[in-house]
PyMOL Python script that loads the backbone (N, CA, C, O; Angstrom):
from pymol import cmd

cmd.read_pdbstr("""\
ATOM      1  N   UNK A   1       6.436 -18.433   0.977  1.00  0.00           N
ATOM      2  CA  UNK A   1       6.548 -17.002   1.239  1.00  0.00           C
ATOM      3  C   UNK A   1       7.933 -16.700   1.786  1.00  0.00           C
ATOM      4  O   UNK A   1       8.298 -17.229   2.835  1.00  0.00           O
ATOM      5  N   UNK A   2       8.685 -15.901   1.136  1.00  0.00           N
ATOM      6  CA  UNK A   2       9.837 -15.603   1.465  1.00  0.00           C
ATOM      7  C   UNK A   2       9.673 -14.445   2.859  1.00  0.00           C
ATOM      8  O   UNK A   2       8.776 -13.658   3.160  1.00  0.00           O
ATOM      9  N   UNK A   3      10.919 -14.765   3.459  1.00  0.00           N
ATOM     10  CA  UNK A   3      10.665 -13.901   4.702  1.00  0.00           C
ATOM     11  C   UNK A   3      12.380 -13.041   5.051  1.00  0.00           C
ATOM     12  O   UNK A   3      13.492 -13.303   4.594  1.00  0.00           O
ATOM     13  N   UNK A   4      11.898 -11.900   6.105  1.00  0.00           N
ATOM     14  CA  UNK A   4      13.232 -11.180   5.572  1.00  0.00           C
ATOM     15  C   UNK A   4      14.929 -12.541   6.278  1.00  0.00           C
ATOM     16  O   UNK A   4      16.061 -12.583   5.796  1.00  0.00           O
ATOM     17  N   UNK A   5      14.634 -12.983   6.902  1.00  0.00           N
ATOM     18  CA  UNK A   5      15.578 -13.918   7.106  1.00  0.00           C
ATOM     19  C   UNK A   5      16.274 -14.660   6.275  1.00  0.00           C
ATOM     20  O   UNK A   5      17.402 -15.149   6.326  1.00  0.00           O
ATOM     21  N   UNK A   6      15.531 -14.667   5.598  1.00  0.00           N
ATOM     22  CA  UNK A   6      16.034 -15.524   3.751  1.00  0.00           C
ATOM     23  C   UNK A   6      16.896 -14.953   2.855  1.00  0.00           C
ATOM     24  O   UNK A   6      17.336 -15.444   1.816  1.00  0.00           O
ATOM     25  N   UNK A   7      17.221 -13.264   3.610  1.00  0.00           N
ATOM     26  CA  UNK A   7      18.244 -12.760   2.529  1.00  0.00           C
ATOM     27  C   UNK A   7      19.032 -11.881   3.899  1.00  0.00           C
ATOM     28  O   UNK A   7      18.450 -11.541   4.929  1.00  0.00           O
ATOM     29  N   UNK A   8      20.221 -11.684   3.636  1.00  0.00           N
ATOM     30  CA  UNK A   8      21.473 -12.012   2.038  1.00  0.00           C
ATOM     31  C   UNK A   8      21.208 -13.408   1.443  1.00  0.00           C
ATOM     32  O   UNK A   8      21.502 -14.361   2.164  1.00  0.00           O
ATOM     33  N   UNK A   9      20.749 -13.630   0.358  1.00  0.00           N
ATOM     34  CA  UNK A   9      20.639 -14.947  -0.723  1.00  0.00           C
ATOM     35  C   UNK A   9      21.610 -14.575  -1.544  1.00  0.00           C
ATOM     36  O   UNK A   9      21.462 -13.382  -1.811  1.00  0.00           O
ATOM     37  N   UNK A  10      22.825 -15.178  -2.235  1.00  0.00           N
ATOM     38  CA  UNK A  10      23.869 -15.208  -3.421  1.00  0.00           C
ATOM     39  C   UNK A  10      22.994 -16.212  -4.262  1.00  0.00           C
ATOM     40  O   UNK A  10      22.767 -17.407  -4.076  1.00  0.00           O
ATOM     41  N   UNK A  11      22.541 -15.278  -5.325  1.00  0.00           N
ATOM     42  CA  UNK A  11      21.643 -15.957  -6.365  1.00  0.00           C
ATOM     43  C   UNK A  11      22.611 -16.271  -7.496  1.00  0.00           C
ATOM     44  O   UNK A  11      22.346 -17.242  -8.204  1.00  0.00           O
ATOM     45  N   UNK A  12      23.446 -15.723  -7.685  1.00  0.00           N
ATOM     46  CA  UNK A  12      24.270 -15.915  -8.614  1.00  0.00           C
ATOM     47  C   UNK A  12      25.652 -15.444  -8.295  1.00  0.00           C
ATOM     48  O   UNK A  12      25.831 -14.462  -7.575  1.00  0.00           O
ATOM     49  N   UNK A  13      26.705 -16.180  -8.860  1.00  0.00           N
ATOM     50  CA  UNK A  13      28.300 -16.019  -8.687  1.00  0.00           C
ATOM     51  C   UNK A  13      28.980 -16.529  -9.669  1.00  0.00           C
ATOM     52  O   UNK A  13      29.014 -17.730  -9.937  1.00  0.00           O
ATOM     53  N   UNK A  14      29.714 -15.411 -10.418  1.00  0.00           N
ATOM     54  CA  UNK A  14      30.274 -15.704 -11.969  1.00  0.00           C
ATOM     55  C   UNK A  14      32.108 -15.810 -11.086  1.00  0.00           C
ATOM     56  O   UNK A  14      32.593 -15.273 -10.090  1.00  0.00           O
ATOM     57  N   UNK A  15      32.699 -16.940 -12.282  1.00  0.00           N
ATOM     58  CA  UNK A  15      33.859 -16.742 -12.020  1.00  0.00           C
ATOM     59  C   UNK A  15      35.122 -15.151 -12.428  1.00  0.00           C
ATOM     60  O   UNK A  15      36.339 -15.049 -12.270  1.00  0.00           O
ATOM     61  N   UNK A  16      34.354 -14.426 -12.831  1.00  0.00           N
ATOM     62  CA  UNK A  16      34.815 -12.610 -13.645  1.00  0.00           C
ATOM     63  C   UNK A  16      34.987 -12.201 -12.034  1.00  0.00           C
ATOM     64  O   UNK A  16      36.012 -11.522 -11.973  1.00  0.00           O
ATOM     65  N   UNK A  17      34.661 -12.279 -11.295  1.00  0.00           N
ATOM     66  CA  UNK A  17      34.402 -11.678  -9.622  1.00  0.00           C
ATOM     67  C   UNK A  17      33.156 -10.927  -9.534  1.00  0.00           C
ATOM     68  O   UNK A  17      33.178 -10.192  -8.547  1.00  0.00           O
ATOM     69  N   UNK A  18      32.219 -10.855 -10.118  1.00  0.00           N
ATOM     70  CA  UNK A  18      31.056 -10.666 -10.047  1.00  0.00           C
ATOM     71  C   UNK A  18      29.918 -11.389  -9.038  1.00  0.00           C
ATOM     72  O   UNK A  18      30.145 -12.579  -8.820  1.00  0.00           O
ATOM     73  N   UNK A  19      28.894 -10.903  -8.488  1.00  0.00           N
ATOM     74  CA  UNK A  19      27.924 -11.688  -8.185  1.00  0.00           C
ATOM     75  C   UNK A  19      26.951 -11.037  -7.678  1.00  0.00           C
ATOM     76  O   UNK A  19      27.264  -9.922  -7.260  1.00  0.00           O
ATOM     77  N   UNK A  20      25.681 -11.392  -7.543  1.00  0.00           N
ATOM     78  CA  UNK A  20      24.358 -10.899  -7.535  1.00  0.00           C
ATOM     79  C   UNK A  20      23.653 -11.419  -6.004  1.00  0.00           C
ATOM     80  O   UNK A  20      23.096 -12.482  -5.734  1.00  0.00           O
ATOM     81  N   UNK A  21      23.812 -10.714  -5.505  1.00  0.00           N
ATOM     82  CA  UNK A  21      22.991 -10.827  -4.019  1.00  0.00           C
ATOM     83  C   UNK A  21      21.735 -10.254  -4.174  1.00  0.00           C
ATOM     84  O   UNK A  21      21.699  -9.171  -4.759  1.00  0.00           O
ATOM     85  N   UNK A  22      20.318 -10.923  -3.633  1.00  0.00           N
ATOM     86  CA  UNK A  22      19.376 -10.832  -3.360  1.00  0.00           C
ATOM     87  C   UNK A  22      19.018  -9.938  -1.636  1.00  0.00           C
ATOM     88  O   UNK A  22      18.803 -10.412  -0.521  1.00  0.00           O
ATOM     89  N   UNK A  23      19.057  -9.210  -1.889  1.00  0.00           N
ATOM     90  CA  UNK A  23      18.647  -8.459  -0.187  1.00  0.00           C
ATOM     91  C   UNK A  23      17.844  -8.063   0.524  1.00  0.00           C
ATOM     92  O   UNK A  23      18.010  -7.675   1.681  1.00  0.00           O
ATOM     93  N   UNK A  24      16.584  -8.129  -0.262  1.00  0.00           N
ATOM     94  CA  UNK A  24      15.264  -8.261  -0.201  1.00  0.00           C
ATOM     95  C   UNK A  24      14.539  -8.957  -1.141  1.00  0.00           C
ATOM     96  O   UNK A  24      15.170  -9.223  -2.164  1.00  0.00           O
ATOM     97  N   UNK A  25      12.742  -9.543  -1.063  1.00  0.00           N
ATOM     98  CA  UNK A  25      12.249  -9.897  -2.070  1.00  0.00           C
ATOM     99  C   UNK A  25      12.407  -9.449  -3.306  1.00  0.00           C
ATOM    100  O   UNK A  25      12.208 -10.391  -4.074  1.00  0.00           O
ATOM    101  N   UNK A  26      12.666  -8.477  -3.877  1.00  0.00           N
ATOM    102  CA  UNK A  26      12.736  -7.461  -5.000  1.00  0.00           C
ATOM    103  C   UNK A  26      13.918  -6.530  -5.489  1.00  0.00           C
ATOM    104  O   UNK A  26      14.138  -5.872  -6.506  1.00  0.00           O
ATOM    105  N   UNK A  27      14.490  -6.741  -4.460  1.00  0.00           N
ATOM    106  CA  UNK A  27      15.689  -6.101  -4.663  1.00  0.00           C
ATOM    107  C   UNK A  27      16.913  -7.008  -4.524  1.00  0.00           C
ATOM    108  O   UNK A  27      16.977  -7.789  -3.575  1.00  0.00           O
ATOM    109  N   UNK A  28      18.183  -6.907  -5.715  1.00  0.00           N
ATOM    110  CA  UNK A  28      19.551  -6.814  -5.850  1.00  0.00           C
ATOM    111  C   UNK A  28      20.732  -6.240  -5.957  1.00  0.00           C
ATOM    112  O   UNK A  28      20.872  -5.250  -6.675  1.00  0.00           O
ATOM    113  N   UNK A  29      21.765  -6.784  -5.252  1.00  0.00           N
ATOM    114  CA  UNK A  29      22.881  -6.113  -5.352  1.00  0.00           C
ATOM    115  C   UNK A  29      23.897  -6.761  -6.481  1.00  0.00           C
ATOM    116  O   UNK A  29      24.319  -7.893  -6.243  1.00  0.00           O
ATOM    117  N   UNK A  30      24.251  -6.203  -7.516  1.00  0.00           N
ATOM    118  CA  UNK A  30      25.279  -6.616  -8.264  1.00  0.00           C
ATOM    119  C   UNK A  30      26.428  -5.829  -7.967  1.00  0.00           C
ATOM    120  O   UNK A  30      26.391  -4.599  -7.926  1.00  0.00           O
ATOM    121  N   UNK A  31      27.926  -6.830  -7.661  1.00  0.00           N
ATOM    122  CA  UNK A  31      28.432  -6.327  -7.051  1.00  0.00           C
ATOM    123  C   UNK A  31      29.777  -6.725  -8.285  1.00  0.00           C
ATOM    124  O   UNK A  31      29.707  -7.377  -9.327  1.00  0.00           O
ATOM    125  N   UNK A  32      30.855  -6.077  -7.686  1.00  0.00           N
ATOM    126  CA  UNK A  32      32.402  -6.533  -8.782  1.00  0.00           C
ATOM    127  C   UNK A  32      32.969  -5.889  -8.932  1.00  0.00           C
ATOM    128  O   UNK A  32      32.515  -4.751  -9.048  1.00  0.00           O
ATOM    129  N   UNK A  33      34.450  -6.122  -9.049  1.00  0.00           N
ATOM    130  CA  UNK A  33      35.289  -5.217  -9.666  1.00  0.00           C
ATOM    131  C   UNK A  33      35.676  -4.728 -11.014  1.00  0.00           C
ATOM    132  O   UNK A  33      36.473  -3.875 -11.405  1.00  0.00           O
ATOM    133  N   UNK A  34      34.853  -5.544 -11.595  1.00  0.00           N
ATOM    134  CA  UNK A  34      34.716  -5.212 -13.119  1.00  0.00           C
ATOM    135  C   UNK A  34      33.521  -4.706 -14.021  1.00  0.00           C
ATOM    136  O   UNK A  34      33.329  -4.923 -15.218  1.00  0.00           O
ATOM    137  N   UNK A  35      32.593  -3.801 -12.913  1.00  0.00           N
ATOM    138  CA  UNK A  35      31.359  -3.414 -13.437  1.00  0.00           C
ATOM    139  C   UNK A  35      31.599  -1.805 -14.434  1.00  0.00           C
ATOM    140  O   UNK A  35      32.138  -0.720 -14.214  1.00  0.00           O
ATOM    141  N   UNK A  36      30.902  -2.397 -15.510  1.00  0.00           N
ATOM    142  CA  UNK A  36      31.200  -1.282 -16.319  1.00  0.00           C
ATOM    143  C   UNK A  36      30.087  -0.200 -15.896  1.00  0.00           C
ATOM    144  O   UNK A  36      28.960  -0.365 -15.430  1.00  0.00           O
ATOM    145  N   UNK A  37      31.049   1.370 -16.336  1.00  0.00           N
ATOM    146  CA  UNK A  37      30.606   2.110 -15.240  1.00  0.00           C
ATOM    147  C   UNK A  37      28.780   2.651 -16.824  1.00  0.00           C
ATOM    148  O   UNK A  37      27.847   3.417 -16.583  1.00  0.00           O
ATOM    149  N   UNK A  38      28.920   2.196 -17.589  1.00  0.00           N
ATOM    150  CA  UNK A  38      27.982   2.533 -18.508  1.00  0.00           C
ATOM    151  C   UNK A  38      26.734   1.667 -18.052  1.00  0.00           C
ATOM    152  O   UNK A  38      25.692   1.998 -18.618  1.00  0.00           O
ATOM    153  N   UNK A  39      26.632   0.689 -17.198  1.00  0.00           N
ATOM    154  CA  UNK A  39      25.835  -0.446 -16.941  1.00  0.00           C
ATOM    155  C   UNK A  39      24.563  -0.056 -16.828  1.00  0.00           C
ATOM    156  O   UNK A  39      23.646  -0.307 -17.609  1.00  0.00           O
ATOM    157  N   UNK A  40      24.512   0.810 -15.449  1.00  0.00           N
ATOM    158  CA  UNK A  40      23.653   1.600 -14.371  1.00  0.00           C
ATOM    159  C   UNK A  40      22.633   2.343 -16.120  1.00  0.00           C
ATOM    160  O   UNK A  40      21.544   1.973 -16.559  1.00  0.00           O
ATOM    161  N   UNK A  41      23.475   3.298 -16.604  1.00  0.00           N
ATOM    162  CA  UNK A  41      22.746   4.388 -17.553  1.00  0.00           C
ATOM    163  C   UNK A  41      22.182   3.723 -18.351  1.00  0.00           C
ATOM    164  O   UNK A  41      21.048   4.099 -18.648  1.00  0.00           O
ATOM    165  N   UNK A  42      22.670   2.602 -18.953  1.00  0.00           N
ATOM    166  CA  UNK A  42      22.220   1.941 -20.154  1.00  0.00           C
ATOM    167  C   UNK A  42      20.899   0.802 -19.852  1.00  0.00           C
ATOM    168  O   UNK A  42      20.337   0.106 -20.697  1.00  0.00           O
ATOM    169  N   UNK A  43      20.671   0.856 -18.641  1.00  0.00           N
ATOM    170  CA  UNK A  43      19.630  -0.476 -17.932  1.00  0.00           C
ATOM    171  C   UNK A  43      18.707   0.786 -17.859  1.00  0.00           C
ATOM    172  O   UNK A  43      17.533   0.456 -18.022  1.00  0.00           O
ATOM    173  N   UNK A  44      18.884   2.213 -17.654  1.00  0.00           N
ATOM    174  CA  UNK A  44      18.100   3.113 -17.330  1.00  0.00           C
ATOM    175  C   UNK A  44      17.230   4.029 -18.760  1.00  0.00           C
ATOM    176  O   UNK A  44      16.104   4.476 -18.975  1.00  0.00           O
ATOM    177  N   UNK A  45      18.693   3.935 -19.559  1.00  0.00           N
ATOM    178  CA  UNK A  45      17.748   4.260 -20.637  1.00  0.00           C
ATOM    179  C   UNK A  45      16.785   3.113 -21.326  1.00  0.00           C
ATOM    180  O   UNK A  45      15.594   3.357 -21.515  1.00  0.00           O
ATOM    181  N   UNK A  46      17.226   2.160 -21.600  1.00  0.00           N
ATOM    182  CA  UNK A  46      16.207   1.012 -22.269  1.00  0.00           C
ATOM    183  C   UNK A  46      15.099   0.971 -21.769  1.00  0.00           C
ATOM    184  O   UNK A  46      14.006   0.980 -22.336  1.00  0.00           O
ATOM    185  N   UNK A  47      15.400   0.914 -20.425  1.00  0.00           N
ATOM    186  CA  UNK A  47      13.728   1.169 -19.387  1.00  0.00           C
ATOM    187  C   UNK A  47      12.851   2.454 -20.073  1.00  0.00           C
ATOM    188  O   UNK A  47      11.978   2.327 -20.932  1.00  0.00           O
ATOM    189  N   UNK A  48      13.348   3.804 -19.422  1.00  0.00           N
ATOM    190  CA  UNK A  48      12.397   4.764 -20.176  1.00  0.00           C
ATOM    191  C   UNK A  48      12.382   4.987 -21.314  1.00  0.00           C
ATOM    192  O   UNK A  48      11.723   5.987 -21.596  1.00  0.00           O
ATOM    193  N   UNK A  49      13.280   3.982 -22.937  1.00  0.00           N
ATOM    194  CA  UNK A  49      12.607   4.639 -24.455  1.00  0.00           C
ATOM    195  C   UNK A  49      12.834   2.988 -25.027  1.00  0.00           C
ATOM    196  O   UNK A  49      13.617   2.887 -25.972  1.00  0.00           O
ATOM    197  N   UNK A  50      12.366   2.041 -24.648  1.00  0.00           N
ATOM    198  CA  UNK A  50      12.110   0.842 -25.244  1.00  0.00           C
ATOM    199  C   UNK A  50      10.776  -0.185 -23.944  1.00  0.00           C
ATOM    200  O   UNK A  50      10.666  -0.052 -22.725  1.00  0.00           O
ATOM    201  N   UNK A  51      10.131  -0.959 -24.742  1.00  0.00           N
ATOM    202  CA  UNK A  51       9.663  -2.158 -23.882  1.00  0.00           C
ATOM    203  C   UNK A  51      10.268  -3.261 -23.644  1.00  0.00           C
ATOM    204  O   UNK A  51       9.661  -4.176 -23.089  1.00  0.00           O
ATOM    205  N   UNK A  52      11.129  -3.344 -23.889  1.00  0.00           N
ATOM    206  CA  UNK A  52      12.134  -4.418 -23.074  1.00  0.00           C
ATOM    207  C   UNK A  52      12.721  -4.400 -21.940  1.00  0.00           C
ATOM    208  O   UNK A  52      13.551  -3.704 -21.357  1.00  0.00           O
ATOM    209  N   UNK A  53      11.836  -5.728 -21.671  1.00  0.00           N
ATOM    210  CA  UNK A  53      12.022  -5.751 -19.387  1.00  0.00           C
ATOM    211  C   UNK A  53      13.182  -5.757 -18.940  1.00  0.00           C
ATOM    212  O   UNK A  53      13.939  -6.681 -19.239  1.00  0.00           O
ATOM    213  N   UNK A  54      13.628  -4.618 -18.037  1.00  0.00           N
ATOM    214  CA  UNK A  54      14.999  -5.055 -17.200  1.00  0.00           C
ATOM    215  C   UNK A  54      14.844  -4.085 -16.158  1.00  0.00           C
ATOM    216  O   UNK A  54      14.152  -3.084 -15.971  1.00  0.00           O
ATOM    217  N   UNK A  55      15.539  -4.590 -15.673  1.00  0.00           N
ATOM    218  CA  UNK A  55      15.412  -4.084 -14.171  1.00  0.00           C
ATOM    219  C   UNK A  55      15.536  -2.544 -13.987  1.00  0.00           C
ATOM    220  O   UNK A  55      16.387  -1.931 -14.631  1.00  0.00           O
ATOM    221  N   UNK A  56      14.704  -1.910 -13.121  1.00  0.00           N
ATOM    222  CA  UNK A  56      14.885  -0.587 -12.294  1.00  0.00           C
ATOM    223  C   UNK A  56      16.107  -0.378 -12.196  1.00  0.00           C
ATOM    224  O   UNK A  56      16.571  -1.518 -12.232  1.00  0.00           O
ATOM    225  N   UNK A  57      17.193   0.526 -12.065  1.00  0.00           N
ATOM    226  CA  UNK A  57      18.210   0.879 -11.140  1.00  0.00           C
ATOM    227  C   UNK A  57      18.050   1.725 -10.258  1.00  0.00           C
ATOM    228  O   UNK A  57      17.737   2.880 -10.549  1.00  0.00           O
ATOM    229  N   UNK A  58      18.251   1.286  -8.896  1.00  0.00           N
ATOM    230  CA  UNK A  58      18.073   2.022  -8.028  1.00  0.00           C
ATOM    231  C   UNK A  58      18.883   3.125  -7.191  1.00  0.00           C
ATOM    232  O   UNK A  58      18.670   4.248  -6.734  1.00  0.00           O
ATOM    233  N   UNK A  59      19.871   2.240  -7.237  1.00  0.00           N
ATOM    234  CA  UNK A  59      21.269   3.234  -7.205  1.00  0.00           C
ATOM    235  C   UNK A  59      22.732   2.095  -7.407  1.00  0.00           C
ATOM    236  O   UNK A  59      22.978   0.924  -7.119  1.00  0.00           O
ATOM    237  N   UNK A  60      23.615   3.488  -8.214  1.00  0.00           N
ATOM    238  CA  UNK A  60      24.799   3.104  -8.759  1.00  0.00           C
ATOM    239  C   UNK A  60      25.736   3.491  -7.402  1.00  0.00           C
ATOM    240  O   UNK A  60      25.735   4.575  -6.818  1.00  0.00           O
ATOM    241  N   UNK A  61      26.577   2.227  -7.055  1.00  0.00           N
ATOM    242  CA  UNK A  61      27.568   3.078  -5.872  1.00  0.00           C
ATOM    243  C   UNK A  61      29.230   3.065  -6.370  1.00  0.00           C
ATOM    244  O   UNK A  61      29.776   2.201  -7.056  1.00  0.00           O
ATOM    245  N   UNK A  62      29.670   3.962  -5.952  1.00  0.00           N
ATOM    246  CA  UNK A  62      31.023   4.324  -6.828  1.00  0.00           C
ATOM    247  C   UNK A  62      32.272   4.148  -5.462  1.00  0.00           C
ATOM    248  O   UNK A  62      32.134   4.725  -4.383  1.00  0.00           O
ATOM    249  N   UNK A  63      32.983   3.604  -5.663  1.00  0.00           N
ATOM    250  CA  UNK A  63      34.307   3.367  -4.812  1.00  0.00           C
ATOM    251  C   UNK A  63      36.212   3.849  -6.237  1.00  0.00           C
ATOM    252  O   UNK A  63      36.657   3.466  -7.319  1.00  0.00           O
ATOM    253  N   UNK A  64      36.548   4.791  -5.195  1.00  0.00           N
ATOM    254  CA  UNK A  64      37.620   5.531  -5.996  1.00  0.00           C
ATOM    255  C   UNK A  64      37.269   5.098  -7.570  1.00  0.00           C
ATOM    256  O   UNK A  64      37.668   4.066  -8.110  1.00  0.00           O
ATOM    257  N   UNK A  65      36.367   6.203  -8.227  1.00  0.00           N
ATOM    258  CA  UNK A  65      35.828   6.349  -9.591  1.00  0.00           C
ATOM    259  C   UNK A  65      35.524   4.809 -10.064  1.00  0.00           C
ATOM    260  O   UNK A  65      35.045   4.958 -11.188  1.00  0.00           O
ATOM    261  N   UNK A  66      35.547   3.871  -9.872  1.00  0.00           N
ATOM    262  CA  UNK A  66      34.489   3.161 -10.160  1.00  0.00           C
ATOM    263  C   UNK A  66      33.288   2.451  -9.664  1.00  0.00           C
ATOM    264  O   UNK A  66      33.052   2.134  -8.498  1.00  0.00           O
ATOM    265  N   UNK A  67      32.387   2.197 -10.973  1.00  0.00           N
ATOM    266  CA  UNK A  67      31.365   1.505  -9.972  1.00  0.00           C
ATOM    267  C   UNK A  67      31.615  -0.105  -9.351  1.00  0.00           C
ATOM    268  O   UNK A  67      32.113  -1.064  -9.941  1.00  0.00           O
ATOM    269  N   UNK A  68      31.088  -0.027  -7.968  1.00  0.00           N
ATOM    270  CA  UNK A  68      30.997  -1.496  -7.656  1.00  0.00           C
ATOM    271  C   UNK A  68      30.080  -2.148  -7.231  1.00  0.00           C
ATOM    272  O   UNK A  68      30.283  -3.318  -6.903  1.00  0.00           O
ATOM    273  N   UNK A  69      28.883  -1.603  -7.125  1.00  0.00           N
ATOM    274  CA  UNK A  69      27.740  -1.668  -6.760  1.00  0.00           C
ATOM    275  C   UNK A  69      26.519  -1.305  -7.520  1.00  0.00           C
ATOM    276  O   UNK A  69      26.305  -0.093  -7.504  1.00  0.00           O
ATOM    277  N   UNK A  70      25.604  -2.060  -8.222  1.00  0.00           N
ATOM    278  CA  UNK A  70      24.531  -1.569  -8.765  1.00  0.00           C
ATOM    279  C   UNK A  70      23.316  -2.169  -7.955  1.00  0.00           C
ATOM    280  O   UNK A  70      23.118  -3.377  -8.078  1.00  0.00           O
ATOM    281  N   UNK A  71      22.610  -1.543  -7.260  1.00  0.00           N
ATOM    282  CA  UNK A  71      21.127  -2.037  -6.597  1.00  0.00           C
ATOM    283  C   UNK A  71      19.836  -1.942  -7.919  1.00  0.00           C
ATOM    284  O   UNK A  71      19.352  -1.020  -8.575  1.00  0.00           O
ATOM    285  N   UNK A  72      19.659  -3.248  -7.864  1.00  0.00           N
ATOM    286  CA  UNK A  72      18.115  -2.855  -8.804  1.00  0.00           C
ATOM    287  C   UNK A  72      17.473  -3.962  -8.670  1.00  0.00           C
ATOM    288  O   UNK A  72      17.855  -5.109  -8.436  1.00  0.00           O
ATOM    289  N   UNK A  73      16.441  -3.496  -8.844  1.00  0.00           N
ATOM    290  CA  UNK A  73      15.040  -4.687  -8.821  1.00  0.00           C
ATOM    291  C   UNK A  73      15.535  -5.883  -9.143  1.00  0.00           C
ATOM    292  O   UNK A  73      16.470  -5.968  -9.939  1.00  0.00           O
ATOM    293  N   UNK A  74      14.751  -7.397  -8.342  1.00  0.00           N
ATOM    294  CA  UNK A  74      15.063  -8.829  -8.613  1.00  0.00           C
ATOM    295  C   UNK A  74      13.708  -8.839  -9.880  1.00  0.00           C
ATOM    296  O   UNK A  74      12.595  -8.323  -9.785  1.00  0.00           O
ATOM    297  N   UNK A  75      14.290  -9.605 -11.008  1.00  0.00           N
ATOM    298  CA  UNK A  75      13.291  -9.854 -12.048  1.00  0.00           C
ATOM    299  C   UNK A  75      13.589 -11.617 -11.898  1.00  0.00           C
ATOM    300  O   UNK A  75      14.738 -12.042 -12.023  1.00  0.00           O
ATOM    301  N   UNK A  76      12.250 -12.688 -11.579  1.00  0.00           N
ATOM    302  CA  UNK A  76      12.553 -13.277 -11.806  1.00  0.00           C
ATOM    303  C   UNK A  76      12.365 -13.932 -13.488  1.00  0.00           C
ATOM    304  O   UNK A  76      11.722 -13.460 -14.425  1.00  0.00           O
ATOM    305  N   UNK A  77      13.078 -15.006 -13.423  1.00  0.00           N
ATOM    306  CA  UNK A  77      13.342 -16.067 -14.820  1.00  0.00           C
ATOM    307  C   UNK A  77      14.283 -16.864 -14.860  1.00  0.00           C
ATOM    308  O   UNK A  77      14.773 -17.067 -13.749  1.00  0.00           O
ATOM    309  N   UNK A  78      14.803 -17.474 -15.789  1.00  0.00           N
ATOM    310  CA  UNK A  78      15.703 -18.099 -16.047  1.00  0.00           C
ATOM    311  C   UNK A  78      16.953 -17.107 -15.802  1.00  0.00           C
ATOM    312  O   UNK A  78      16.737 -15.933 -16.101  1.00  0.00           O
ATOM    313  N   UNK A  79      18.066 -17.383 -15.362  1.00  0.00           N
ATOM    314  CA  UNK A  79      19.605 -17.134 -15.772  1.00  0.00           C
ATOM    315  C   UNK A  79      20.346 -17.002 -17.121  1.00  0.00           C
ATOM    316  O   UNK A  79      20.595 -18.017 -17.771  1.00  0.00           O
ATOM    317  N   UNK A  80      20.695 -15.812 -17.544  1.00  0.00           N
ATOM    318  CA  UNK A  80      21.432 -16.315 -18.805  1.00  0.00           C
ATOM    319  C   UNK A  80      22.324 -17.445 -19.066  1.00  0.00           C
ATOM    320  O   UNK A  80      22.521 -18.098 -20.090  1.00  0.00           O
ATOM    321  N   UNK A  81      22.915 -17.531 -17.645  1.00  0.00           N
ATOM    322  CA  UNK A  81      24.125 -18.345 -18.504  1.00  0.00           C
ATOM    323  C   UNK A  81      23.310 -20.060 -18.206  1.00  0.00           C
ATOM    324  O   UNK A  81      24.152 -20.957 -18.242  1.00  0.00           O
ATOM    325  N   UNK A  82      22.069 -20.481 -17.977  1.00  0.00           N
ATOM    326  CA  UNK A  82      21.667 -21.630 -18.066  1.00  0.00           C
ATOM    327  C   UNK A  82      20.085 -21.406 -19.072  1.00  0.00           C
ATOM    328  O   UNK A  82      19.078 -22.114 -19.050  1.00  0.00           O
ATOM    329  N   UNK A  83      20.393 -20.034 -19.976  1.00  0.00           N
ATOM    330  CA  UNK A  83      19.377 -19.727 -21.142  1.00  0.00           C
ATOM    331  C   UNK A  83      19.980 -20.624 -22.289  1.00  0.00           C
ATOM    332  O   UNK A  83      19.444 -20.654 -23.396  1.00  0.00           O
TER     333      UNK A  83
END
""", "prot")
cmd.dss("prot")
cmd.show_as("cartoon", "prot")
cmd.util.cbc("prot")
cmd.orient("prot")
């Protein structure tokens, strides 16, 4: 049983400057300076007009016009890059 002490967890860290913090059971932060700002909308539309699982977005956070922050649901599974 995970407990809140267990997070900040860095579940993942790409060498792009990207990386995915866990901050609660269910929730993530994807964070970077290279997040495309289409990310957030496009995880949002697939959700409401397809069945293909991906995560909630919960909120997009923006620093001088771009995004650097996307919060959304932890889905677990495998990792792409060890798919």
């Amino acid at each position: 049983m995970n407990t809140t002490k267990d997070y900040p967890k860095t579940i993942l860290h790409t060498l792009g400057g990207r990386k995915v913090v866990r901050i609660r059971k269910t929730l993530v932060v994807k964070s970077g300076d290279d997040l495309r700002v289409h990310k957030g909308p496009t995880l949002r539309f697939i959700k409401e007009n397809t069945t293909i699982p991906v995560p909630d977005v919960h909120d997009i956070r923006w620093k001088d016009g771009k995004v650097v922050e996307l919060v959304m649901d932890y889905i677990p599974g495998k990792q792409l890059n060890k798919a």
